[in-house]
VOKOL-493870 format. One record per residue (C-alpha): residue number from 1; residue in three letters; z, x, y. Coordinates in nm, 2 decimals, padded with zeros to 4 digits. Layout:
! residues N
 resi resn     c3     c1     c2
  NUM  ALA      Z      X      Y
...
***
This chain:
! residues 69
 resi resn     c3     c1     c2
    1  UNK  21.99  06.89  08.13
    2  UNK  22.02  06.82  07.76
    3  UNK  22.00  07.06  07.46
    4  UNK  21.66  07.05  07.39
    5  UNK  21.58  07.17  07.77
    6  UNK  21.59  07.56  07.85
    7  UNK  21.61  07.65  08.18
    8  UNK  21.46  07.93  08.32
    9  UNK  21.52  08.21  08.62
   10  UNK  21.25  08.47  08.64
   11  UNK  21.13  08.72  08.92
   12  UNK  20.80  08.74  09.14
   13  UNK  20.69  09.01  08.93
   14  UNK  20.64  08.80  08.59
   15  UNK  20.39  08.54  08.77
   16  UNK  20.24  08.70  09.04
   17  UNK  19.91  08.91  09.02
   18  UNK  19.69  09.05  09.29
   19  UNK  19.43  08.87  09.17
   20  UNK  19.56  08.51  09.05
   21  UNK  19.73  08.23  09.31
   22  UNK  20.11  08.22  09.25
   23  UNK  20.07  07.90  09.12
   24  UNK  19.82  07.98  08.89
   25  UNK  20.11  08.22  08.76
   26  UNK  20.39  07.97  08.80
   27  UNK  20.13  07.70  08.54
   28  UNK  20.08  07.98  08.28
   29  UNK  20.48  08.04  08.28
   30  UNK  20.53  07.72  08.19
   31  UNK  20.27  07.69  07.91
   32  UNK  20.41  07.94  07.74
   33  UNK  20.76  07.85  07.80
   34  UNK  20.65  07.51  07.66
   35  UNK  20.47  07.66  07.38
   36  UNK  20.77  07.87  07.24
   37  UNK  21.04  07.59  07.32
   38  UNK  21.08  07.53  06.96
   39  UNK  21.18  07.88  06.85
   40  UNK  21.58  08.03  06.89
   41  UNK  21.60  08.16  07.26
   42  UNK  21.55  08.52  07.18
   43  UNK  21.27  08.49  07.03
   44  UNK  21.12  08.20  07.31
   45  UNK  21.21  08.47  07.56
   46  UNK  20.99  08.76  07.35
   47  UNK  20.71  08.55  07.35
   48  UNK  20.70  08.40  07.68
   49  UNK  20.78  08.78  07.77
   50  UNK  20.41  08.87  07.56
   51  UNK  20.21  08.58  07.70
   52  UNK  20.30  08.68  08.06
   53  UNK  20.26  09.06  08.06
   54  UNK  19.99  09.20  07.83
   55  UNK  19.98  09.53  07.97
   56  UNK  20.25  09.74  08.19
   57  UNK  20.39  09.51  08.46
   58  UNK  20.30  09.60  08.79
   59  UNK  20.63  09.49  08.94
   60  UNK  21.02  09.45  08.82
   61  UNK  21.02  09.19  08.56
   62  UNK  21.33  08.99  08.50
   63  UNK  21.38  08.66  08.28
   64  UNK  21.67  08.49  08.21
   65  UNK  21.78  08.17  08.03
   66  UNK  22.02  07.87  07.95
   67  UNK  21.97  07.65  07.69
   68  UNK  22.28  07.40  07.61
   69  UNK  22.37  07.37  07.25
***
């Protein structure tokens, strides 16, 4: 684990949908995790938080993060 890595905990409810595979979920999490990597971890969070969940969640979101600095 090195500084430029963020590490990422997150709930059921942020990649699972009723009509998309959980791993279908678990690829677009990481796409936008990847995608946002570059920005300060607050804001990473907010925009992994908007790529994920367009609408209402369905289900008890949670995400948390580490990033070493």
């Amino acid at each position: 684990f090195s500084p430029s890595h963020t590490l990422l905990m997150y709930t059921d409810g942020l990649v699972e949908r009723r009509d998309e595979d959980f791993d279908r979920g678990v690829e677009r999490l990481a796409r936008a995790a990847e995608a946002a990597n570059h920005l300060p971890l607050e804001r990473m969070l907010d925009e992994v938080l908007a790529a994920m969940l367009p609408g209402v969640p369905e289900d008890d979101v949670v995400l948390l993060a580490l990033r070493m600095s």
